[in-house]
C-alpha positions in Angstrom: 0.0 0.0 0.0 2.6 2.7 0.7 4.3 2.0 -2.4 1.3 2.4 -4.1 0.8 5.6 -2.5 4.2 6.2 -3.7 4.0 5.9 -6.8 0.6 7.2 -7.2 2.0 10.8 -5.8 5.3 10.8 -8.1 2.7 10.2 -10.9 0.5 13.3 -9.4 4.1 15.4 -9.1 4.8 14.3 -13.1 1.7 15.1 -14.6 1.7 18.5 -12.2 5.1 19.3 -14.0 4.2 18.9 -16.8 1.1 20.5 -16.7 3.1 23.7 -15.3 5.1 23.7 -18.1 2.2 23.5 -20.9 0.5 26.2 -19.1 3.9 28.3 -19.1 4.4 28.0 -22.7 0.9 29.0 -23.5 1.3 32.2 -22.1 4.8 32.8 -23.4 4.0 32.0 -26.6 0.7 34.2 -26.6 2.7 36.9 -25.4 5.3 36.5 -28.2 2.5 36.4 -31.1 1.2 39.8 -29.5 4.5 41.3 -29.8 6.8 40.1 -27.3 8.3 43.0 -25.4 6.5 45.3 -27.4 3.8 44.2 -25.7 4.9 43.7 -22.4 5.9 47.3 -22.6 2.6 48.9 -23.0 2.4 51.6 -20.6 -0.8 53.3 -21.3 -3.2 53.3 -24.5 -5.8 55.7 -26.4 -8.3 53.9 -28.4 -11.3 55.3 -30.9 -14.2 53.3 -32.4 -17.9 52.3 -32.0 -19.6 49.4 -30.3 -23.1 48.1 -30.4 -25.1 47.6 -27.2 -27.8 44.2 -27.7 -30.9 43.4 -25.3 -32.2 40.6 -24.5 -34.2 39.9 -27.9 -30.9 40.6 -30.0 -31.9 43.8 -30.6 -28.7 46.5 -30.9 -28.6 49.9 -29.5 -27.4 51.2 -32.5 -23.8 52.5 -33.7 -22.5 54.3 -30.0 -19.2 56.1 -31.0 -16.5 55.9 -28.0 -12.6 57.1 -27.0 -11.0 55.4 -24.1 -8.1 56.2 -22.4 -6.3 53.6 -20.2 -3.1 53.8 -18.3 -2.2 50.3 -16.9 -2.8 48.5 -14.6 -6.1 50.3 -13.0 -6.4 54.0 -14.7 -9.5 54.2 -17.3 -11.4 57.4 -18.6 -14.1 56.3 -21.2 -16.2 58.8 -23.1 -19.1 57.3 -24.8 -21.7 58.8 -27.1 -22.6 59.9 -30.8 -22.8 64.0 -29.3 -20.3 65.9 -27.5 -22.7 67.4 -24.7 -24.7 64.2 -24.0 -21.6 61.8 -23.9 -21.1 59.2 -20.7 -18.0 59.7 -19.3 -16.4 57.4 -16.8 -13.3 58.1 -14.7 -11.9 55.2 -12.2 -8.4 55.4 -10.8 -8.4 52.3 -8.5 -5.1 53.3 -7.2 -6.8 56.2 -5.1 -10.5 54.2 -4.6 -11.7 57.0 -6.7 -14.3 57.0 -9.7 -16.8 59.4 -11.0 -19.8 59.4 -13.7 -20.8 62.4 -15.9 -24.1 61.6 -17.4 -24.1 64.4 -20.2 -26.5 67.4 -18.7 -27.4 65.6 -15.4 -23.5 66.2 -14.2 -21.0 64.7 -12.4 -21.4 62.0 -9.2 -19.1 59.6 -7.5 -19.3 56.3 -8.7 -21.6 54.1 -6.8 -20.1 51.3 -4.6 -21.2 49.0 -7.1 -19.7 50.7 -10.3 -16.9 50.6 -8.6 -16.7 46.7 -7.9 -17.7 46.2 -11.0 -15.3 48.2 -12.7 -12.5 46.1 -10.1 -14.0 43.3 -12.0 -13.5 44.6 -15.6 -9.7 45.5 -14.5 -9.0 41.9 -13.2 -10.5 40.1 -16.3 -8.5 42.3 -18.9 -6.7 40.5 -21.1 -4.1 43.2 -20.6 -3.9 42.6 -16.1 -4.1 38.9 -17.0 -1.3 38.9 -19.2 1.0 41.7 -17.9 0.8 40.4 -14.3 -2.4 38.2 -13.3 -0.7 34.8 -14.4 2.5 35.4 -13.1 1.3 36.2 -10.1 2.4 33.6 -7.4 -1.2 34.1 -5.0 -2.7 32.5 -8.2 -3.2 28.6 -8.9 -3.1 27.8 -12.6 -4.7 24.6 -14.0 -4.3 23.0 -17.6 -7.7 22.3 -18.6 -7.0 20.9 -21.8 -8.4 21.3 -25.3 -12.0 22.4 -26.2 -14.6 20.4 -27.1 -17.0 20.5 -30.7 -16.0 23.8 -32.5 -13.5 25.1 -29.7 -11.1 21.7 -30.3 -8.5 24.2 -31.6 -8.4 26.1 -28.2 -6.4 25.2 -25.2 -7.9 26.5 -21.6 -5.6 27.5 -18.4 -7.9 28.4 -15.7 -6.4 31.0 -13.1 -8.1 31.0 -9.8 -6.8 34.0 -7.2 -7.5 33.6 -3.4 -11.1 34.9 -3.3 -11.8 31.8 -5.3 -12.6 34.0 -8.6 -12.0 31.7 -11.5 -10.7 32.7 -14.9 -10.2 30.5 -17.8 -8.3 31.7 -21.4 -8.3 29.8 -23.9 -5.9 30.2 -26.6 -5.6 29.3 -30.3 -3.4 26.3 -31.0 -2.7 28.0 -34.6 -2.2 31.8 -34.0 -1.2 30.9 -30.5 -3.2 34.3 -29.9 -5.7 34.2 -26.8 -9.6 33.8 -28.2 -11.4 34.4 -25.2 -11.8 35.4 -21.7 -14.1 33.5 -19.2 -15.4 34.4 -16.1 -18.4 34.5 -13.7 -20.3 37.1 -11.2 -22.8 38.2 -9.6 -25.1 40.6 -10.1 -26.5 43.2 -7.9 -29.8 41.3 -7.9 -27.5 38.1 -6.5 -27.8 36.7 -10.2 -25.0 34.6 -11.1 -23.9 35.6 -15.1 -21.1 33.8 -17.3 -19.6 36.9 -19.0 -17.4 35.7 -22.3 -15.0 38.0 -23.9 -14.0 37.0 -28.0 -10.8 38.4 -29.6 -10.7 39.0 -33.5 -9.4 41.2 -36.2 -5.9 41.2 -34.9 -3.8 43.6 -36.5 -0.1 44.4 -35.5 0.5 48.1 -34.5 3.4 49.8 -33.4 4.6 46.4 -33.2 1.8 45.0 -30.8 -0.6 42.3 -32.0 -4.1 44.1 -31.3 -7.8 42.7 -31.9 -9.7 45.4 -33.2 -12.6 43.5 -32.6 -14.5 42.0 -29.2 -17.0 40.5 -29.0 -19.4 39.9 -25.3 -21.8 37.7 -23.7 -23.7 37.3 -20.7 -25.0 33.5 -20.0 -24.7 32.8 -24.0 -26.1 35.7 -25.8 -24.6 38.6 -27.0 -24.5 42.1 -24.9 -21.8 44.3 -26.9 -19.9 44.5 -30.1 -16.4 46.4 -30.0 -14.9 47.8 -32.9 -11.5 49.3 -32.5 -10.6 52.1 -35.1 -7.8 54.0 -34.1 -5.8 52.7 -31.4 -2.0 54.4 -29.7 0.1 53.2 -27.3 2.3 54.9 -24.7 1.5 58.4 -25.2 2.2 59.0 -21.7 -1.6 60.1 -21.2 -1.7 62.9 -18.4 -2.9 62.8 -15.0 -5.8 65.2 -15.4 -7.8 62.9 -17.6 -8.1 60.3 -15.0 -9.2 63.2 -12.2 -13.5 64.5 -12.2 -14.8 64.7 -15.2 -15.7 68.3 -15.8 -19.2 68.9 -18.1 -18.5 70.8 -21.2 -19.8 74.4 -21.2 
């Protein structure tokens, strides 16, 4: 019995290994097909484009034109909407607890305590935090889930799970070796649990990074938002006052 025991746990410690070493080469190899230390470099970016909001019955808001400015790994100001005066604008810098929402003429206000979890959940399931630090993070326990199943055969999933138990699984392209999409569950503030997917395409290489240009989201299986990325800059060194209260235009 112990030796079975024995070997039973060098087997375990093996397929651990190995699995540790799959899982590492995933990522590196992602990174390198996004650009390598171009990538890993990124700083800050300032993206421009439109994105389509969809309801329950597939219906889509219509075309919603947006500029976003994010300065890694928890600094975001995104300005949404088709006219100047009536745009949403969003401000959160985690790294003082602060965010603020100017809803066109009704003003500024301090993000609610639930914008603002919710917006700590958007920054922890970026592809950018999971790549630049998320899975080299020693707190978090990586598993090798293997290849898909059906249609997603050519994916391989890693599931990252962080010590509150939150579980995120990427699953990258066997061919491009570029990650597909992002996983991950909440809950609601009505207690309802969601299954919120993220889909990469459209990659195009700029200023030597690897970028989708599109993304695509879901909530439990149907589509909420379509992301279209037309312009797109990185390390401008985007200043400190557009990450402070949003101002209303005059």
């Amino acid at each position: 019995m112990l030796v079975l025991l024995g070997l039973i746990s060098v087997f375990a410690s093996n397929v651990q290994a190995q699995d540790e070493a799959v899982i590492r080469g995933l990522f590196q190899d992602a990174i390198e097909a996004m650009g390598g230390e171009a990538y890993l470099n990124v700083k800050d970016m300032t993206s421009e484009g439109q994105f389509f909001q969809f309801n329950r019955d597939g219906d889509n808001s219509g075309l919603i034109k947006y500029v976003d400015y994010t300065r890694l790994p928890d600094k975001s100001r995104h300005e949404a909407g088709n006219k100047k005066r009536d745009q949403e604008i969003s401000v959160f810098n985690l790294e003082k607890n602060e965010g603020w929402i100017l809803e066109g003429q009704k003003g500024t206000r301090e993000a609610k305590p639930e914008e603002m979890r919710s917006f700590r959940s958007v920054v922890k399931h970026n592809i950018d935090t999971i790549f630049h630090f998320r899975y080299k993070d020693s707190e978090n326990r990586l598993f090798y889930l293997g290849p898909g199943e059906g249609k997603d055969v050519i994916l391989e999933m890693v599931k990252i799970v962080d010590p509150e138990n939150d579980e995120t699984t990427v699953f990258f392209d066997r061919i491009s070796k570029l990650p597909a999409r992002i996983e991950y569950r909440e809950v609601d503030s009505r207690g309802v649990r969601l299954r919120l997917v993220d889909e990469f395409s459209q990659w195009h290489m700029i200023q030597g990074v690897n970028t989708p240009l599109r993304i695509d989201g879901y909530v439990n299986g149907r589509r909420s938002q379509q992301t279209f990325v037309l312009k797109i800059v990185y390390n401008t060194n985007i200043p400190d006052i557009l990450f402070s209260k949003p101002v209303p235009p005059k």
